[in-house]
Biopython code that builds the backbone (N, CA, C, O; Angstrom):
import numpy as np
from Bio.PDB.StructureBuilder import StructureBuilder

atoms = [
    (1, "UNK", "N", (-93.214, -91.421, 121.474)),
    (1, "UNK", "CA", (-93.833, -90.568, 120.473)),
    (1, "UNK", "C", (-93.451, -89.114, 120.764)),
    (1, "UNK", "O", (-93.541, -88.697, 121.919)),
    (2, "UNK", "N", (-93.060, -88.385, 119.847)),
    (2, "UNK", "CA", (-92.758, -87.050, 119.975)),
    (2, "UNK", "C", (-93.895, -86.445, 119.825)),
    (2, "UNK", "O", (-94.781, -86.721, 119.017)),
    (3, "UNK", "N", (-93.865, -85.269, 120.934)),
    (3, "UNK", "CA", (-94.831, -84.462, 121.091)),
    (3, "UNK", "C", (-95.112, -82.871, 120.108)),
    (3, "UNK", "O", (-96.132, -82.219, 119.889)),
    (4, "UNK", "N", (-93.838, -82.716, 119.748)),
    (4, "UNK", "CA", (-94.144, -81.692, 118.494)),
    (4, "UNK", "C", (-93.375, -82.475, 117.139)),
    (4, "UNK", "O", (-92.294, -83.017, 117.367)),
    (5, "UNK", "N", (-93.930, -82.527, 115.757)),
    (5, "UNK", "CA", (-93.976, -83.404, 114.555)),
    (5, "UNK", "C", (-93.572, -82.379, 113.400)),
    (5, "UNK", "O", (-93.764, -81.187, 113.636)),
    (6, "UNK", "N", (-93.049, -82.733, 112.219)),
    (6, "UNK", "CA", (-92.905, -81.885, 111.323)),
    (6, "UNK", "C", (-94.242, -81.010, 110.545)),
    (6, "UNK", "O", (-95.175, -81.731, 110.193)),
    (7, "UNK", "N", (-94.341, -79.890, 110.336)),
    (7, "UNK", "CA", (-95.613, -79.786, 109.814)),
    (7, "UNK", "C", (-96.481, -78.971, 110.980)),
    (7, "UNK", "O", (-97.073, -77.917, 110.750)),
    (8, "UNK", "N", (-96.464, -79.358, 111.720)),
    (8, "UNK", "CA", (-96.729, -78.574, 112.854)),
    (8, "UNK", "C", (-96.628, -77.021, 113.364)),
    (8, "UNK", "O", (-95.443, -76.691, 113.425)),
    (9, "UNK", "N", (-97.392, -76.122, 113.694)),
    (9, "UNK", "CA", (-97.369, -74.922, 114.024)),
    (9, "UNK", "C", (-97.161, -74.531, 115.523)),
    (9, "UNK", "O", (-98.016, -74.824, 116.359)),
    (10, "UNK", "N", (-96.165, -73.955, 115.809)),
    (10, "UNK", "CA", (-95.706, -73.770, 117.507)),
    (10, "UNK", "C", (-95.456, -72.279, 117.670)),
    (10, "UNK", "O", (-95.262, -71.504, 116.734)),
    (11, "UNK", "N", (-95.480, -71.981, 118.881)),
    (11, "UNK", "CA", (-95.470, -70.630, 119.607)),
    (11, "UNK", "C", (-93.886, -70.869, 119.993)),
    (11, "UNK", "O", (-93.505, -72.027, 120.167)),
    (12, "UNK", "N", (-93.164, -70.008, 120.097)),
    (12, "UNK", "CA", (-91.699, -70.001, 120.741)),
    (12, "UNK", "C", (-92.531, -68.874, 122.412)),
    (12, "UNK", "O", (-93.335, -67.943, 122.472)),
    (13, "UNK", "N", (-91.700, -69.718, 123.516)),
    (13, "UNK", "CA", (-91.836, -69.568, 124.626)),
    (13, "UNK", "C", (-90.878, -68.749, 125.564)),
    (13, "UNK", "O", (-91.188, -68.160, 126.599)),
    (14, "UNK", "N", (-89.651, -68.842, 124.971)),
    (14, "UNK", "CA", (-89.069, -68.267, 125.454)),
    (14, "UNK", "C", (-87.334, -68.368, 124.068)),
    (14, "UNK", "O", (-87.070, -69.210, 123.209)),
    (15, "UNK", "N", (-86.518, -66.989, 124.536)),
    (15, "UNK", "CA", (-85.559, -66.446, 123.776)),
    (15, "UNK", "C", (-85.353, -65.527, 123.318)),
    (15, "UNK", "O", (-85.646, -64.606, 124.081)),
    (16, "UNK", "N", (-84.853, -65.099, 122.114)),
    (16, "UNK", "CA", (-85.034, -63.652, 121.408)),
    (16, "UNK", "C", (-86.310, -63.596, 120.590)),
    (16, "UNK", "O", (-86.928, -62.546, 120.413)),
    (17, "UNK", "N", (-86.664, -64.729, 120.116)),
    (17, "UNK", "CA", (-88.179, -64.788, 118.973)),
    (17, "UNK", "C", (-89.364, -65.275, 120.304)),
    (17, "UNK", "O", (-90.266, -66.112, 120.272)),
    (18, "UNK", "N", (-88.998, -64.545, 121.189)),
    (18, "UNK", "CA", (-90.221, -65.427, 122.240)),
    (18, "UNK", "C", (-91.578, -64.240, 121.374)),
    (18, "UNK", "O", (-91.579, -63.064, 121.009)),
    (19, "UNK", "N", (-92.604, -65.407, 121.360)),
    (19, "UNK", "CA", (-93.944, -64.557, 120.786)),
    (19, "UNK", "C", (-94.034, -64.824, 119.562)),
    (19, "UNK", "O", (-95.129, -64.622, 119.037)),
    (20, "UNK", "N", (-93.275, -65.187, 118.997)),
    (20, "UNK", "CA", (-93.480, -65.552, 117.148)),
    (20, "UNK", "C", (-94.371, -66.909, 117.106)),
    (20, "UNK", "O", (-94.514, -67.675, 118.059)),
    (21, "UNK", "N", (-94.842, -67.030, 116.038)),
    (21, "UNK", "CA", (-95.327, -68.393, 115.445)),
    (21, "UNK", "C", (-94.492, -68.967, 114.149)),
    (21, "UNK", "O", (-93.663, -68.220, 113.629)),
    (22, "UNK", "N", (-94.681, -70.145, 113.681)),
    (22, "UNK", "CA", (-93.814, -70.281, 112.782)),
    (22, "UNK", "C", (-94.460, -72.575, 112.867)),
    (22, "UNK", "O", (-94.999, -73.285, 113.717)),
    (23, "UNK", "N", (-93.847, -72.811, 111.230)),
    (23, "UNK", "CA", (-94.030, -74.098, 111.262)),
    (23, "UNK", "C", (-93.045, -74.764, 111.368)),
    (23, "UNK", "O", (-91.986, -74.195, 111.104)),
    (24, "UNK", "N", (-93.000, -76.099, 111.758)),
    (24, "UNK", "CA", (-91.556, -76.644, 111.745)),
    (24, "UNK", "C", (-91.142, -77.320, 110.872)),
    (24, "UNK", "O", (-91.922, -78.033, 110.240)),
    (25, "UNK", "N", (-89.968, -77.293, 110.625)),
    (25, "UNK", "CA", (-89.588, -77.396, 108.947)),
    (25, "UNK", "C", (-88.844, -78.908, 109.342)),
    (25, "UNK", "O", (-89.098, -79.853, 108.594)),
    (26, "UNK", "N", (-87.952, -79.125, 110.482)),
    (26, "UNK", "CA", (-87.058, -80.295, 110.921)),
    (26, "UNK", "C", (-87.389, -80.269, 112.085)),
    (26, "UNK", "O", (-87.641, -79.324, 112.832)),
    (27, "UNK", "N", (-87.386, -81.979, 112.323)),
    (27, "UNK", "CA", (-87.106, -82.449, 113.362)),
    (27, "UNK", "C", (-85.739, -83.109, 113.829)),
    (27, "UNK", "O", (-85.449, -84.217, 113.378)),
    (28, "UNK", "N", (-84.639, -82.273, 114.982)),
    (28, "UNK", "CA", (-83.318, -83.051, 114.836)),
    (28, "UNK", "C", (-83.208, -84.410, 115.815)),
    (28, "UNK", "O", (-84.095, -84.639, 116.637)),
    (29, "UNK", "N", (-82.465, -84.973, 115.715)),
    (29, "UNK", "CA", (-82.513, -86.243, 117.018)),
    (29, "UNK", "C", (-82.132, -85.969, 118.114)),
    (29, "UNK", "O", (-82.208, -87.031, 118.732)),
    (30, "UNK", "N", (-81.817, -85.324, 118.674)),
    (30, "UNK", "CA", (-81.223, -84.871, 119.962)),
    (30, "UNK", "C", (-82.089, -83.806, 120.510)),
    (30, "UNK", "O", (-81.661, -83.077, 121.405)),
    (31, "UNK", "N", (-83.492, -83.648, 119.942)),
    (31, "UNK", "CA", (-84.293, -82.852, 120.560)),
    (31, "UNK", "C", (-84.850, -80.887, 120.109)),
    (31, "UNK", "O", (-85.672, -80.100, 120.581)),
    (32, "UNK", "N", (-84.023, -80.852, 119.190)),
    (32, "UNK", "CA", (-84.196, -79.799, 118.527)),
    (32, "UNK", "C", (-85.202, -79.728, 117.365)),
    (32, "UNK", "O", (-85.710, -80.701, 116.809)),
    (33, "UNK", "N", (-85.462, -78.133, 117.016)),
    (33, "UNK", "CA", (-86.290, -78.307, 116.246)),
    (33, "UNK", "C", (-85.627, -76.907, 115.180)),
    (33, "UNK", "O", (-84.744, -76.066, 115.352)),
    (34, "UNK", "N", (-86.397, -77.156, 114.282)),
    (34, "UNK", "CA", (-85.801, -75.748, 113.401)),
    (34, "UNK", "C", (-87.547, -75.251, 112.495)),
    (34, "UNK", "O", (-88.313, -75.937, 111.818)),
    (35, "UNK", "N", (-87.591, -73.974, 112.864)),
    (35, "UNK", "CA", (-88.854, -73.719, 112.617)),
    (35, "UNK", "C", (-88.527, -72.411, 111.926)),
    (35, "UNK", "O", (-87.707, -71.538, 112.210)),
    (36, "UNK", "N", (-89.280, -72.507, 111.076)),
    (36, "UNK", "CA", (-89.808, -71.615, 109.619)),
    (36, "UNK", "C", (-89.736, -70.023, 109.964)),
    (36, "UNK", "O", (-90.737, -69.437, 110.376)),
    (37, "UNK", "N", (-88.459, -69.344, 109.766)),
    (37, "UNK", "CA", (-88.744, -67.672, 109.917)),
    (37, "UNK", "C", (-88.166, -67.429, 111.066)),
    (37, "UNK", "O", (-87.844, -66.270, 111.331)),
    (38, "UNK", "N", (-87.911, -68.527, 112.014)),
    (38, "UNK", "CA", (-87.805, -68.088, 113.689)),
    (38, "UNK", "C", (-86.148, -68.829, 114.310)),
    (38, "UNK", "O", (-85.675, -69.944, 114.091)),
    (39, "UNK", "N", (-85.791, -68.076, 114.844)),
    (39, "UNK", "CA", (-84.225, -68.157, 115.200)),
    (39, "UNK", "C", (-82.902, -67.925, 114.168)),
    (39, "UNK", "O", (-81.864, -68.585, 114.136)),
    (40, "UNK", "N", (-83.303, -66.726, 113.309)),
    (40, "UNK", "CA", (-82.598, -66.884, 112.204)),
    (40, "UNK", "C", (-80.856, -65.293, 112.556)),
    (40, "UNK", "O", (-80.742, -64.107, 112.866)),
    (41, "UNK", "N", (-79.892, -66.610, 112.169)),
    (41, "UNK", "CA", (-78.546, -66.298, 112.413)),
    (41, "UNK", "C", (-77.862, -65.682, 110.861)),
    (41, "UNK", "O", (-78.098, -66.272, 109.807)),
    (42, "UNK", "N", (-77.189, -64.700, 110.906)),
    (42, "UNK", "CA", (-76.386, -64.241, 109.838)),
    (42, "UNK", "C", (-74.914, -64.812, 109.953)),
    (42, "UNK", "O", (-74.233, -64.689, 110.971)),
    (43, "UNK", "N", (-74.490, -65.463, 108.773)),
    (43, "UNK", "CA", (-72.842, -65.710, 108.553)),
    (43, "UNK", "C", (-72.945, -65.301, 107.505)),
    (43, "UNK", "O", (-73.819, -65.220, 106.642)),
    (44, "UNK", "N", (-71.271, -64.855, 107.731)),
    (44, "UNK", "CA", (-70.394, -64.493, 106.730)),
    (44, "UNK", "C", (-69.625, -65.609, 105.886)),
    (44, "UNK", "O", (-68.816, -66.424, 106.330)),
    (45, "UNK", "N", (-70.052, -65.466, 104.595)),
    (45, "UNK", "CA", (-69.321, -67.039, 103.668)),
    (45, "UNK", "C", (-69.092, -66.019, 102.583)),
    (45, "UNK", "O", (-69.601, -65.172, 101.849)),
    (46, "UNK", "N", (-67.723, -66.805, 103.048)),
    (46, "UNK", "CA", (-66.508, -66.330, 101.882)),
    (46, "UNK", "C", (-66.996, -66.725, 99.840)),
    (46, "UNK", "O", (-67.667, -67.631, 99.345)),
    (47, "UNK", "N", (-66.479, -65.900, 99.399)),
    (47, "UNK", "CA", (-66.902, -66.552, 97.554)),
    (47, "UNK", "C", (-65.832, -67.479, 97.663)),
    (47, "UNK", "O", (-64.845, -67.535, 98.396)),
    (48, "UNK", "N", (-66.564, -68.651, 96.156)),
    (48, "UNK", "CA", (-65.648, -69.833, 95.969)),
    (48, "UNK", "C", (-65.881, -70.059, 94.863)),
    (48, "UNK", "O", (-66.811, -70.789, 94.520)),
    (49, "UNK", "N", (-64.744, -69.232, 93.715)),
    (49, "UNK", "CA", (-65.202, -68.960, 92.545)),
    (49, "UNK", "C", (-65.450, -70.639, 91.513)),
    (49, "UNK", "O", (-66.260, -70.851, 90.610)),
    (50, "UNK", "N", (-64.562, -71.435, 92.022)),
    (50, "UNK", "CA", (-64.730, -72.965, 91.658)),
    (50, "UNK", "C", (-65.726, -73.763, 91.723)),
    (50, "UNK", "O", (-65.834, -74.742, 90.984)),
    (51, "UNK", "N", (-66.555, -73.446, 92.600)),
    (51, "UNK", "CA", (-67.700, -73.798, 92.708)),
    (51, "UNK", "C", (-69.494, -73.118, 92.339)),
    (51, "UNK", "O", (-70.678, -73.429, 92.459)),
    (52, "UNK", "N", (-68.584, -71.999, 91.826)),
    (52, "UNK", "CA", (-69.790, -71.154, 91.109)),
    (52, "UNK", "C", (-70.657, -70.430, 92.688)),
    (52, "UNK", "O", (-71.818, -70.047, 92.827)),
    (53, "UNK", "N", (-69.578, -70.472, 93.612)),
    (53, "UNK", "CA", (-70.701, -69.836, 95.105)),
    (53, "UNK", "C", (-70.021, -68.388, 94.830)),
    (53, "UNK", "O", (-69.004, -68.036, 94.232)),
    (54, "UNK", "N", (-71.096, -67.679, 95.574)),
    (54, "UNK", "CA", (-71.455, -66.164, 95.381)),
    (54, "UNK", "C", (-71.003, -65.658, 96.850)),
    (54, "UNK", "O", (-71.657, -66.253, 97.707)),
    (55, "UNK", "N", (-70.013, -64.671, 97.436)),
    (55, "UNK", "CA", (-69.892, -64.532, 98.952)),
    (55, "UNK", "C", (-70.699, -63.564, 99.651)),
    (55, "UNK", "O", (-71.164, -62.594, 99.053)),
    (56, "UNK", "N", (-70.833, -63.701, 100.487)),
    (56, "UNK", "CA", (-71.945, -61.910, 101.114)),
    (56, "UNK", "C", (-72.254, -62.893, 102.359)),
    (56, "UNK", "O", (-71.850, -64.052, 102.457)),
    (57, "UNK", "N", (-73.046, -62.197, 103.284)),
    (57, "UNK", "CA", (-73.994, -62.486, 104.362)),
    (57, "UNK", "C", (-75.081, -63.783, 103.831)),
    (57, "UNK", "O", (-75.547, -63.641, 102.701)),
    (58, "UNK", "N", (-75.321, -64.523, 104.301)),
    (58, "UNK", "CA", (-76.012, -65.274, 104.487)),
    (58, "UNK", "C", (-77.519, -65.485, 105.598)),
    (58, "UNK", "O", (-77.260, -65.250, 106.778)),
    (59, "UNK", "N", (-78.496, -65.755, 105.404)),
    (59, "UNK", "CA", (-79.226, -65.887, 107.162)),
    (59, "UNK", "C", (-79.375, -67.507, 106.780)),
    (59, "UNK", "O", (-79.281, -67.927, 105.626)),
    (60, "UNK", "N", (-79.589, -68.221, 107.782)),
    (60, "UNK", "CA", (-80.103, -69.152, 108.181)),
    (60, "UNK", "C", (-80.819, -69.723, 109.440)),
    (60, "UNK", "O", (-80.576, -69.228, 110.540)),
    (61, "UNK", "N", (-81.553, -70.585, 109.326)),
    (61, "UNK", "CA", (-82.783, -70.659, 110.867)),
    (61, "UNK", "C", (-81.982, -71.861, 111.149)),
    (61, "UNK", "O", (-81.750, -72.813, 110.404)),
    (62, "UNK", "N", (-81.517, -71.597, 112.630)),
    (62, "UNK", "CA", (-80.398, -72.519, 113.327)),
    (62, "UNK", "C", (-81.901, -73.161, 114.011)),
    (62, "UNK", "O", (-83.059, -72.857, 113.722)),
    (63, "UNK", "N", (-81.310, -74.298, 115.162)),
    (63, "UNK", "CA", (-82.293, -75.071, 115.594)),
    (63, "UNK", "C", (-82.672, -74.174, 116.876)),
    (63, "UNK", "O", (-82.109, -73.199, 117.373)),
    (64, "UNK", "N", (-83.953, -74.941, 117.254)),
    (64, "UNK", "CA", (-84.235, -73.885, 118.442)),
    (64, "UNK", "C", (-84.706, -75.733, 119.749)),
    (64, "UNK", "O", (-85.190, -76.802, 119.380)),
    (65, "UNK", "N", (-84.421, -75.448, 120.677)),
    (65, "UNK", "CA", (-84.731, -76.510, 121.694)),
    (65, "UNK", "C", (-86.046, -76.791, 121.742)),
    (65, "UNK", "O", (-86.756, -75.821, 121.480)),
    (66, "UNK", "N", (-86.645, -77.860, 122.006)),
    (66, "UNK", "CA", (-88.387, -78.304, 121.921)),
    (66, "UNK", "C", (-88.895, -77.685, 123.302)),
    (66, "UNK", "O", (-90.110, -77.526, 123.424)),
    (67, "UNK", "N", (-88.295, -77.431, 124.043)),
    (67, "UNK", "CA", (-88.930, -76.958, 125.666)),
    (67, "UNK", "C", (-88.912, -75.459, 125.228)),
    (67, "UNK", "O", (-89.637, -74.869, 126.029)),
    (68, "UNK", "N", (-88.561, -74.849, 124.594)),
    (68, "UNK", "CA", (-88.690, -73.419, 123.614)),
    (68, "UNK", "C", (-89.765, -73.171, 123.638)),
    (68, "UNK", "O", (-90.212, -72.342, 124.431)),
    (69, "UNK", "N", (-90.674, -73.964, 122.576)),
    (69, "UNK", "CA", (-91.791, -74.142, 122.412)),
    (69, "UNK", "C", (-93.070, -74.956, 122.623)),
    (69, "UNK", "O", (-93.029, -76.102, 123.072)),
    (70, "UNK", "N", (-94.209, -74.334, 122.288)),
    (70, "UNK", "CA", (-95.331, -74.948, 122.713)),
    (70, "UNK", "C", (-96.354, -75.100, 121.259)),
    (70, "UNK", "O", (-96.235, -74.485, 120.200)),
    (71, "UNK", "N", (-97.205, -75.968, 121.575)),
    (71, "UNK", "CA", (-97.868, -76.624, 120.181)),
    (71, "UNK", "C", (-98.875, -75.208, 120.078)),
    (71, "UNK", "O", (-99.176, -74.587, 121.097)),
    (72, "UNK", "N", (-99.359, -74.786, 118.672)),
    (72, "UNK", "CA", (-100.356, -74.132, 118.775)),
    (72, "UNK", "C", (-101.959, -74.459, 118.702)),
    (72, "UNK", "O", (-102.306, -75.246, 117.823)),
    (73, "UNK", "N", (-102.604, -74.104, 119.259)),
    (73, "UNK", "CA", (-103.811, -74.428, 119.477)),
    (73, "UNK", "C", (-104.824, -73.735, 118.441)),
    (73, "UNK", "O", (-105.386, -72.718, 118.846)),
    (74, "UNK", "N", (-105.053, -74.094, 117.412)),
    (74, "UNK", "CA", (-106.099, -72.934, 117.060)),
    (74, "UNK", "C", (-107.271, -72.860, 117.223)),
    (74, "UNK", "O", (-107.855, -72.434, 116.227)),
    (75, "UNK", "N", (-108.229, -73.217, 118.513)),
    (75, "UNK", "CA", (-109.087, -73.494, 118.931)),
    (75, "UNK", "C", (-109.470, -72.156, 119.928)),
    (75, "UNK", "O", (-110.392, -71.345, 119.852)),
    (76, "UNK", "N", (-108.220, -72.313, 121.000)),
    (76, "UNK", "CA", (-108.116, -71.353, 122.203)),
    (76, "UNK", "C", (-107.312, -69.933, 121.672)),
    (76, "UNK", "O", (-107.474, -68.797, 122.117)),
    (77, "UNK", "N", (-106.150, -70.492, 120.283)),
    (77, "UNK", "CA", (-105.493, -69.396, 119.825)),
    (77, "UNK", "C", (-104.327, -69.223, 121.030)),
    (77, "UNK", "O", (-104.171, -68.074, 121.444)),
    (78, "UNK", "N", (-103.765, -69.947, 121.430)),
    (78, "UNK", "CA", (-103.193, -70.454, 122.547)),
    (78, "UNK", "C", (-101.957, -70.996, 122.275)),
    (78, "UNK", "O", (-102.246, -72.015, 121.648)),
    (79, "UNK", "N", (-100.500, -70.932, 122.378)),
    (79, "UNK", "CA", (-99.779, -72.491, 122.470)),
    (79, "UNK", "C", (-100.297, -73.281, 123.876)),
    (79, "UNK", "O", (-100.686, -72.780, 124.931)),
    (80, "UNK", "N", (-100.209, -74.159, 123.641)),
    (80, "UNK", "CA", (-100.632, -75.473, 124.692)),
    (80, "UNK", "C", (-100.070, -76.342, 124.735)),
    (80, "UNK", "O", (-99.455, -76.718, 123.737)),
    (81, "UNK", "N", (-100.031, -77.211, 126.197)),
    (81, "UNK", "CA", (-99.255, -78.708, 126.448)),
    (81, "UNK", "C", (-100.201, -79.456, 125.636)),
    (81, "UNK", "O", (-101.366, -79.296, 125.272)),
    (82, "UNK", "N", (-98.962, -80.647, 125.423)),
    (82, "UNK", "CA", (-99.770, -81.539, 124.418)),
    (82, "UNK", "C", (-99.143, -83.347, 125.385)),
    (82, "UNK", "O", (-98.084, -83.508, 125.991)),
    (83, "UNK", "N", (-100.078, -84.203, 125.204)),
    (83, "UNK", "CA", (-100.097, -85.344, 125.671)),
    (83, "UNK", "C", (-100.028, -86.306, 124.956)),
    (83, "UNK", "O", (-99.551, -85.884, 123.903)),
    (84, "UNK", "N", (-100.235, -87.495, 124.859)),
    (84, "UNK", "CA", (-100.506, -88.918, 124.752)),
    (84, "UNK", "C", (-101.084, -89.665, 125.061)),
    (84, "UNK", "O", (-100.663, -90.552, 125.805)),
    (85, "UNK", "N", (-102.150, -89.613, 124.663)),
    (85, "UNK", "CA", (-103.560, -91.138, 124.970)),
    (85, "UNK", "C", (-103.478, -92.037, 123.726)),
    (85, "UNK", "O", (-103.257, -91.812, 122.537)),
    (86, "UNK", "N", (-103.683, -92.901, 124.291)),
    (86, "UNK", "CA", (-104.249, -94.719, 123.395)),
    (86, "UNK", "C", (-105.672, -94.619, 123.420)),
    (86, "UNK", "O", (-106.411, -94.669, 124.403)),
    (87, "UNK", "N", (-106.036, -94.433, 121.917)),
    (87, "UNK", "CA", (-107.279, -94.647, 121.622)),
    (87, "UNK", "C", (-107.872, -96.428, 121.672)),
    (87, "UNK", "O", (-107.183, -97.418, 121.424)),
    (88, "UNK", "N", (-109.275, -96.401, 122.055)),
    (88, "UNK", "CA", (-110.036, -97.728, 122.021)),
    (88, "UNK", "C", (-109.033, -98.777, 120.930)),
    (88, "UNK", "O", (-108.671, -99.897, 121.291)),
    (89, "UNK", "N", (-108.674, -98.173, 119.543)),
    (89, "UNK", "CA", (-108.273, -98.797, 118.981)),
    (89, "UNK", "C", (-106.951, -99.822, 118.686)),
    (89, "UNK", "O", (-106.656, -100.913, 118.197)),
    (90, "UNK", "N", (-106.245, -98.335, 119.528)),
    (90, "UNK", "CA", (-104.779, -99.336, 119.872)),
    (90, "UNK", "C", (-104.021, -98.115, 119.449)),
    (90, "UNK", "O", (-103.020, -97.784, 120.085)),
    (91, "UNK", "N", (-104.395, -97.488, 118.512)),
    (91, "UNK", "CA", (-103.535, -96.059, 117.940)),
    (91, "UNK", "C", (-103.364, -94.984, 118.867)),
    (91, "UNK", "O", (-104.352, -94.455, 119.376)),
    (92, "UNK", "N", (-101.826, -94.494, 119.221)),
    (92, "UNK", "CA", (-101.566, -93.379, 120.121)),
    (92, "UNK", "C", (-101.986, -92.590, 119.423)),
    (92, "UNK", "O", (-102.027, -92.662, 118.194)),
    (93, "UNK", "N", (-102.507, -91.374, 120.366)),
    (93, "UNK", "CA", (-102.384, -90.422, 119.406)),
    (93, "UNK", "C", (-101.650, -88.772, 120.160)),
    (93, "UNK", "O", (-100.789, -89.019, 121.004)),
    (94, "UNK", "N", (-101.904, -87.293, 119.937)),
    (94, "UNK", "CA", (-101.506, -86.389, 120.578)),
    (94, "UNK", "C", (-102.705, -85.691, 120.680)),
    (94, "UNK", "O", (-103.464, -85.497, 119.731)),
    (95, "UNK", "N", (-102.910, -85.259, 121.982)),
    (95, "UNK", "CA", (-104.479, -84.417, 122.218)),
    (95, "UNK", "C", (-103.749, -82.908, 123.567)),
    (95, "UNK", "O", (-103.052, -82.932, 124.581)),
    (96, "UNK", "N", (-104.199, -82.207, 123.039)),
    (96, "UNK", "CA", (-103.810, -80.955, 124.013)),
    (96, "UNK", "C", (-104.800, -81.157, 125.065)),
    (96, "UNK", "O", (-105.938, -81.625, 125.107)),
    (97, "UNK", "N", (-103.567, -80.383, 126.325)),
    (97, "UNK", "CA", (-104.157, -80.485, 127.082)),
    (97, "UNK", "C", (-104.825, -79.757, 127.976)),
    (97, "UNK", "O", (-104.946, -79.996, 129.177)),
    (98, "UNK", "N", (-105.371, -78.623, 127.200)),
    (98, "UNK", "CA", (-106.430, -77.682, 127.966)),
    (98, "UNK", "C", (-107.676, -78.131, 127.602)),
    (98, "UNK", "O", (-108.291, -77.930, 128.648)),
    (99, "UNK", "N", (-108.484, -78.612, 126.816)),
    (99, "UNK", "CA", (-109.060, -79.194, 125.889)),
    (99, "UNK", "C", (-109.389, -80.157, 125.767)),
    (99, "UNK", "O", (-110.584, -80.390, 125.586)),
    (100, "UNK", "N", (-108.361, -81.227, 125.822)),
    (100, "UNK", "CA", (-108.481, -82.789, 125.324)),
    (100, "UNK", "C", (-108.578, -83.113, 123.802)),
    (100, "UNK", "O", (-108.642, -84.287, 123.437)),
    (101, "UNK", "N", (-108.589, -82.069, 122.902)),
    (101, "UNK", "CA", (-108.876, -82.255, 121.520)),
    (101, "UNK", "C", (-107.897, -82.694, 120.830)),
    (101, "UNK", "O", (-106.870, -82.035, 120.990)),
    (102, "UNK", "N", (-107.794, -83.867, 119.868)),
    (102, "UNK", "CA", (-107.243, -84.518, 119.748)),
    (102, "UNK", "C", (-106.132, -83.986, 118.277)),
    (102, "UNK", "O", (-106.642, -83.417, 117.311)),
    (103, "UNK", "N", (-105.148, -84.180, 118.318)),
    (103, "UNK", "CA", (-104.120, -83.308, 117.403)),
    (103, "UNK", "C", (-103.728, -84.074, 115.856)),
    (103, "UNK", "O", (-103.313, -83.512, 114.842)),
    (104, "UNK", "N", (-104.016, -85.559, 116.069)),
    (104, "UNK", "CA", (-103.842, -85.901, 115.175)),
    (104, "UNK", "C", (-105.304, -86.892, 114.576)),
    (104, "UNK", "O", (-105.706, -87.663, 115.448)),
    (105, "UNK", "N", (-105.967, -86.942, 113.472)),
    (105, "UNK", "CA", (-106.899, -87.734, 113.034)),
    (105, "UNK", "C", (-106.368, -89.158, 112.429)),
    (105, "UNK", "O", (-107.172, -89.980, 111.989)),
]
sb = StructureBuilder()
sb.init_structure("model")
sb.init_model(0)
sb.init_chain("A")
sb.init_seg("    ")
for serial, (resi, resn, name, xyz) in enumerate(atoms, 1):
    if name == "N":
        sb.init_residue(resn, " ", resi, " ")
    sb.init_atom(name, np.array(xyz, "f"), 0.0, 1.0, " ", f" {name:<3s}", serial, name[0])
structure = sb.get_structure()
C-alpha cells in the first residue's frame, strides 16, 4: 500500500520548494510524485504551425521523489510519517504517526 495517494495534501521536505504545500495531482510507478504548483520547470517549445501549437516558454510541474515529502496533518498542522495498520475488520488502512489518527475512513 502506498503511503502518499492521489488527492492527498503533502509538505515538500526538502529541495528548492522545501516549505510549500501543494496536492498531488499523479502518482508515477517508480515512486514519484507530481504535486500541484510545486517543482515547476520552464521549456522552451518551438511553434508548429501544422498543428495549430503556439511557441514561447512553457512551465510545467516535473515529478518530485516521495521521500521529498511528508503527508500533511491538519490536526498538528504538521507534515507527518504515515503508517499501516489492519483494522479489526480486515481493511488496511493509513494512520499518522504522531497521533495514530487514521487517514483514510
Amino acid at each position: 500500500m502506498n503511503r502518499i495517494k492521489k488527492g492527498d495534501e503533502v509538505l515538500v521536505i526538502a529541495g528548492k520548494d522545501k516549505g510549500r504545500r501543494g496536492t498531488v495531482t499523479g502518482v508515477l510507478d517508480f515512486g514519484k510524485l507530481v504535486v500541484e504548483g510545486v517543482n515547476i520547470a520552464r521549456k522552451h517549445v518551438r511553434a508548429n504551425p501544422n498543428k495549430g501549437e503556439q511557441g514561447g516558454i512553457v512551465e510545467k510541474e516535473m515529478p518530485l521523489d516521495s521521500s521529498n515529502v511528508m503527508l500533511w496533518n491538519p490536526v498538528t498542522k504538521k507534515g507527518d510519517r504515515v503508517g499501516v495498520k489492519t483494522l479489526e475488520s480486515g481493511k488496511r488502512v493509513r494512520f499518522f504517526k504522531s497521533n495514530g489518527e487514521v487517514v483514510d475512513v
